[in-house]
C-alpha positions in Angstrom: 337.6 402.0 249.3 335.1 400.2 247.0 333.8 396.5 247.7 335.8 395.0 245.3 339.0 396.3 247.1 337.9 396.1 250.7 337.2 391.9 250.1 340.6 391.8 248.2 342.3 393.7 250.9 345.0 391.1 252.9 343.2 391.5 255.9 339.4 390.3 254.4 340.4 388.0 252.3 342.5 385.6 254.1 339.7 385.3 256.4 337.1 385.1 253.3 339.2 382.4 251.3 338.9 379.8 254.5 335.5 380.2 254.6 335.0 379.8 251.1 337.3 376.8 251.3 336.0 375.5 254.3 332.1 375.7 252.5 334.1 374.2 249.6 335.3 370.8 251.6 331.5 370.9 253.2 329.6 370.5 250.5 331.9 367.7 248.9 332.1 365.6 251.7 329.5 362.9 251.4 329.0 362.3 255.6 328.1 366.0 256.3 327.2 365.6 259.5 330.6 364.2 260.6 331.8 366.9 258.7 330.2 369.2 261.4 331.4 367.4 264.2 335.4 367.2 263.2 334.8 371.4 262.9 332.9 371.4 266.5 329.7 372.8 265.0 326.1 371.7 265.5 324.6 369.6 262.8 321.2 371.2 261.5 319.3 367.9 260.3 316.9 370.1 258.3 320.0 371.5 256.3 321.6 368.0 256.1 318.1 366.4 254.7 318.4 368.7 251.7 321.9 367.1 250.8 321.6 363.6 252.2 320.3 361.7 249.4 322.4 362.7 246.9 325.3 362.7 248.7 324.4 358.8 249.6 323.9 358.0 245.4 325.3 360.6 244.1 328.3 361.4 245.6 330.7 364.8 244.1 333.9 364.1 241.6 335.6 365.7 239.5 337.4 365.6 236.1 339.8 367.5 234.0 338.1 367.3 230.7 335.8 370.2 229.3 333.7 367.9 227.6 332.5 364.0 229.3 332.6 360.9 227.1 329.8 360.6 224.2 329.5 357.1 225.3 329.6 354.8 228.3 330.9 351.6 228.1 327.9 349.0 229.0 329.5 345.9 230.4 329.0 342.0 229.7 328.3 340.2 232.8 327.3 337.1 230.8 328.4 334.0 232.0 331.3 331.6 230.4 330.0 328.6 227.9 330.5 325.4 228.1 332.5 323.7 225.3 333.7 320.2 224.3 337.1 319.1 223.8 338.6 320.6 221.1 336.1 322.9 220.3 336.9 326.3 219.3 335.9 329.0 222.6 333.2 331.3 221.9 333.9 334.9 221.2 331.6 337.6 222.7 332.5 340.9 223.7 333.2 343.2 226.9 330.5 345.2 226.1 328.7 347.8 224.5 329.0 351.4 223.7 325.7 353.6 225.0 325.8 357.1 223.6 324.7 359.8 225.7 323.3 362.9 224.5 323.8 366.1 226.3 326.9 368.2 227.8 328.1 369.7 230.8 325.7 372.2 231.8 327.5 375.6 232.9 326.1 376.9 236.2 326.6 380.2 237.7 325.2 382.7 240.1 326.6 386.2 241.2 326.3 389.3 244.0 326.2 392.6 242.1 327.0 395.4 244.2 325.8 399.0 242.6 326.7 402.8 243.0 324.3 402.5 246.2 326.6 399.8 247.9 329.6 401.4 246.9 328.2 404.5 249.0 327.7 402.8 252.1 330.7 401.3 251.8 332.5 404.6 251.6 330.7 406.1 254.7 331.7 403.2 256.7 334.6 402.9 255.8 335.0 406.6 257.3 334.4 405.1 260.3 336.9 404.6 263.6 336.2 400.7 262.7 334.5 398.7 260.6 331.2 397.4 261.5 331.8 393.3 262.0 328.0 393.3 260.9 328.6 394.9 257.8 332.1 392.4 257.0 330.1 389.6 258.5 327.4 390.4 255.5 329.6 390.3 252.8 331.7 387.3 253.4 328.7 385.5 254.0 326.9 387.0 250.9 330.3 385.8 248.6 330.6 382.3 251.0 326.6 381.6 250.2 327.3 381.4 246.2 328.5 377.9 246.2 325.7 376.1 247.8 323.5 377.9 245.2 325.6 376.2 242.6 324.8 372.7 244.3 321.1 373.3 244.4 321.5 373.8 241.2 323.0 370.7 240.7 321.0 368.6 242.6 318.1 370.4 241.0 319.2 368.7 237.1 320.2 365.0 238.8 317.0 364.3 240.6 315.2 365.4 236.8 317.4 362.3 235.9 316.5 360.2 239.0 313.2 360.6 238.1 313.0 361.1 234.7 316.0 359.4 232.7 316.6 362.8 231.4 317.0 366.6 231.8 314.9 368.9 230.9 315.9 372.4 232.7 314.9 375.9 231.1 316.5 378.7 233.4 314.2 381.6 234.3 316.9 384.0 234.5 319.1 383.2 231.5 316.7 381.8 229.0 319.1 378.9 228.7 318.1 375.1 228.3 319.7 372.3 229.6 319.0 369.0 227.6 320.5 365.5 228.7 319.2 362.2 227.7 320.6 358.6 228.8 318.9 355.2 226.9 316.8 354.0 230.0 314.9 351.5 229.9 311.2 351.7 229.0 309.8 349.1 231.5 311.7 351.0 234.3 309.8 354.6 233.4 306.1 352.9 233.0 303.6 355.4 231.6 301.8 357.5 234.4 299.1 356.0 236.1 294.8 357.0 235.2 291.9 356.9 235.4 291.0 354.9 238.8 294.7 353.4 238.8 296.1 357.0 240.4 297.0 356.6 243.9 294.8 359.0 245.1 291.7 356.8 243.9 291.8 355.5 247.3 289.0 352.8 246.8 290.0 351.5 243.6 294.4 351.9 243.6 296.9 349.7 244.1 300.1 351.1 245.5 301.5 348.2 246.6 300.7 345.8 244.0 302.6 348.6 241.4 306.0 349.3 243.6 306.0 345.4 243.2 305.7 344.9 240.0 307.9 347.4 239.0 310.7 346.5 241.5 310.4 343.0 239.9 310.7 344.4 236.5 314.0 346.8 237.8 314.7 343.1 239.2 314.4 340.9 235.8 316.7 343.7 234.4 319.5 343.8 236.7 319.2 341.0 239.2 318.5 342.6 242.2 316.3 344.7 243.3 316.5 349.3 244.3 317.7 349.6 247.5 314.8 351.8 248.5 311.8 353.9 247.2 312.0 357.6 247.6 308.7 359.5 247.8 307.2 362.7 249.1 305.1 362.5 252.2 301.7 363.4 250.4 302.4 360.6 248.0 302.9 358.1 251.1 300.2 359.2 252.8 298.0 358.6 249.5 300.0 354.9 249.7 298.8 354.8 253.3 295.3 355.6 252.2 294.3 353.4 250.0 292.0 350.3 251.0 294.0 347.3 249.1 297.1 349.0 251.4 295.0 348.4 254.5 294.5 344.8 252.5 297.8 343.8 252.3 298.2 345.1 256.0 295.3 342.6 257.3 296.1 340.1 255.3 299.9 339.7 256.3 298.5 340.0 259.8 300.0 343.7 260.5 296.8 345.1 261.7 293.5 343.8 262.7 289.8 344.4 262.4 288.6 345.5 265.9 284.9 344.5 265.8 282.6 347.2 266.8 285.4 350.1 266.4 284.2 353.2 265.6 287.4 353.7 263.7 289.5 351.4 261.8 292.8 350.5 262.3 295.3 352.8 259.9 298.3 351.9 258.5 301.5 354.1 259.0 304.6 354.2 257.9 306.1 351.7 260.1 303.3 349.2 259.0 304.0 350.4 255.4 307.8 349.4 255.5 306.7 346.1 257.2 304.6 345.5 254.2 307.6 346.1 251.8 309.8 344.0 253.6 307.8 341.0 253.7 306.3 341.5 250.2 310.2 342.1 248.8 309.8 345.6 247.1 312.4 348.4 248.4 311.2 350.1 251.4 309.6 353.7 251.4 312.1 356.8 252.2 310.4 360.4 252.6 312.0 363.1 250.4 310.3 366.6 251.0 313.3 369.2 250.3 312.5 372.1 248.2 314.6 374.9 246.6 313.9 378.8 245.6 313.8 379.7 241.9 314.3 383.2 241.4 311.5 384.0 238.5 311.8 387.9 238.2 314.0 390.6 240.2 312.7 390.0 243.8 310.4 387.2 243.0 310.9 383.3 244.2 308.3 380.5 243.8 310.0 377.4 245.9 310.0 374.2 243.8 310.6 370.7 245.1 313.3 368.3 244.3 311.8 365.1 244.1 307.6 365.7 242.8 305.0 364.8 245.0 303.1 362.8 242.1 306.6 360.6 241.3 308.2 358.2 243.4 311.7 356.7 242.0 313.8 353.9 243.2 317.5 354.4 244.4 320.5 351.7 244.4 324.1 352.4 245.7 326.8 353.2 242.7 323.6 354.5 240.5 325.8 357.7 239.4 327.8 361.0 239.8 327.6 364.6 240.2 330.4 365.1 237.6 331.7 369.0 237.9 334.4 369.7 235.3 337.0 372.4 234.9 336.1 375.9 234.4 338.1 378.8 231.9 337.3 381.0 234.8 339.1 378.4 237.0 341.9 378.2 234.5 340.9 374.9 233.9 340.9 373.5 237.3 337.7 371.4 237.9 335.2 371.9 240.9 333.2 375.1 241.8 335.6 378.9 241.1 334.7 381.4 243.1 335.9 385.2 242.3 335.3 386.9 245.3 336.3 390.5 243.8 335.7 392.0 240.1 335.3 395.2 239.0 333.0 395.6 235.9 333.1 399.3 235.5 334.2 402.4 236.9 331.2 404.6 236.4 328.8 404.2 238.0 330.5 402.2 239.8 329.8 398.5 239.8 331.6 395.1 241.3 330.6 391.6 241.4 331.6 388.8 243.0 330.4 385.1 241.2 330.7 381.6 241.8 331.1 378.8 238.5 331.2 375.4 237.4 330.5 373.1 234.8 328.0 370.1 235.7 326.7 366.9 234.8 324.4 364.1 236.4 326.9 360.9 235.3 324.9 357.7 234.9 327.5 354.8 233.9 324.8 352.2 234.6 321.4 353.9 233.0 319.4 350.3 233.7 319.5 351.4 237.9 317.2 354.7 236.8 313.5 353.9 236.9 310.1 356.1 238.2 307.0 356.2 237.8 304.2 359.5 238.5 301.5 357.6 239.7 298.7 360.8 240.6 
């Protein structure tokens, strides 16, 4: 009995398409962690961190068409005018169209098995039973695809959250990835240098920069992020830096000890403090990281959110839009084929998990970041 056949086998792959589904309604489901709790498993907050902040603002839909808008529609939020009698009323419009430039990205991953697997699978199979260890294996290999299709995913929206676009090369494939919304300049500031880099301790001003460009994101909109995501080393650098310790003093936070061999720090309590009463969106720590396979064998782990950026996040700021897949027959989400057989001799069988993606901005104004070291 080959792979292929053994997973497509009634008794496998009822038992393999519940897990797959049951993966499936995890990894859509924006409160993971209740998620868990309905099943009866334990919640692992380590795993959850990875997936929190985009489930929180930038939650999972789908849609039916192969291709998203060109354009958003911009709304006008203006206010009505005030006429006199008899006066004709003014015309404006709903809106504007904003063209975006880029298309779904197709992302895929898949399990080869070889003349090698095939062989093991025939002596076991030989066996009085099969080993659970070895079925365990497989359904987990087949049930792991889909959350490698999310990384992905999650991989090309924070390029947008932090950038305004994406710009993702694949090591494996070759293939580029290009998306571009119109953001707005003043919300992507040039990167900070020379003694204006956060890690200029003596000389930077962290704080004095998150507020002026949450009053900028402020005069745009009219209202400000709802918080500031950053790495730890880039707090820490915040944390560091005298006019932070300033602020701190000055607000009354911490105090001078006279005589103290050593100073009184500021942490990230005292950090958030500082936010609050200064009215810039308070600091979140983002520190998940992904593998990126770069030759056969070979990962370098990569980080979702760079330690040299922070960005700000608001509720409603956008989608993880997964369309419908040929492979799917046009159904929309993530197809999994747990079984196909790609040739006879020597034997090989795959099984692969697809979608088609995009990071959906309606509002591109609530994007804005800055690399500050």
């Amino acid at each position: 009995m080959s792979i292929a056949k053994f997973l497509n086998s009634s008794r496998v792959k009822t038992k393999l398409d519940a897990v797959v589904d049951n993966t499936n309604a995890f990894l859509v489901d924006p409160n993971k962690e209740d998620f868990l709790k309905r099943e009866g498993k334990r919640s692992d907050p380590k795993l959850l961190d990875q997936y929190k902040i985009m489930d929180e603002y930038f939650s999972i839909r789908t849609s039916d068409d192969f291709r998203m808008l060109e354009y958003l529609f911009e709304r006008n939020m203006a206010i009505a005018s005030v006429i006199a009698n008899g006066q004709e009323i003014p015309q404006t419009r709903m809106g504007r169209l904003i063209k975006v430039e880029g298309e779904m990205g197709k992302i895929a991953i898949s399990h080869v098995f070889g003349e090698e697997d095939e062989i093991r699978m025939m002596e076991l199979s030989k066996m009085q039973g099969m080993p659970k260890n070895f079925v365990d294996m497989l359904i987990r290999g087949v049930d792991g695809l889909q959350p490698r299709v999310i990384k992905t995913a999650n991989v090309l929206t924070w390029q947008c959250v932090t950038q305004g676009f994406v710009d993702y090369t694949d090591t494996r494939s070759n293939t580029a990835v290009r998306l571009r919304y119109q953001t707005y300049p003043e919300l992507f500031p040039a990167p900070l240098t020379d003694a204006a880099v956060w890690t200029d301790f003596e000389n930077a001003n962290g704080i004095r920069d998150l507020r002026d460009h949450a009053r900028a994101f402020y005069n745009l909109n009219g209202f400000y992020p709802d918080e500031t995501v950053m790495s730890q080393e880039l707090a820490d650098d915040l944390m560091s830096q005298s006019s932070t310790r300033d602020h701190a003093l000055a607000l009354g936070l911490i105090t001078n000890v006279p005589g103290a061999t050593v100073q009184t720090i500021v942490d990230e309590m005292i950090l958030n403090k500082i936010a609050e009463r200064l009215k810039f969106p308070k600091i979140r720590i983002y520190d998940a990281q992904y593998e990126i396979e770069v030759a056969p064998g070979q990962t370098v782990r990569g980080r979702y959110l760079p330690s040299h950026t922070y960005a700000f996040l608001t509720s409603g700021m956008g989608e993880r839009l997964f369309g419908p897949t040929l492979e799917g027959k046009g159904k929309p989400g993530i197809f999994v084929m747990t079984d196909e057989v790609l040739k006879s001799s020597p034997p090989e069988s795959r099984s692969y998990a697809v979608a088609r993606m995009i990071p959906f901005v309606p509002q591109p104004k609530l994007l804005g970041a800055r690399k500050v070291k």
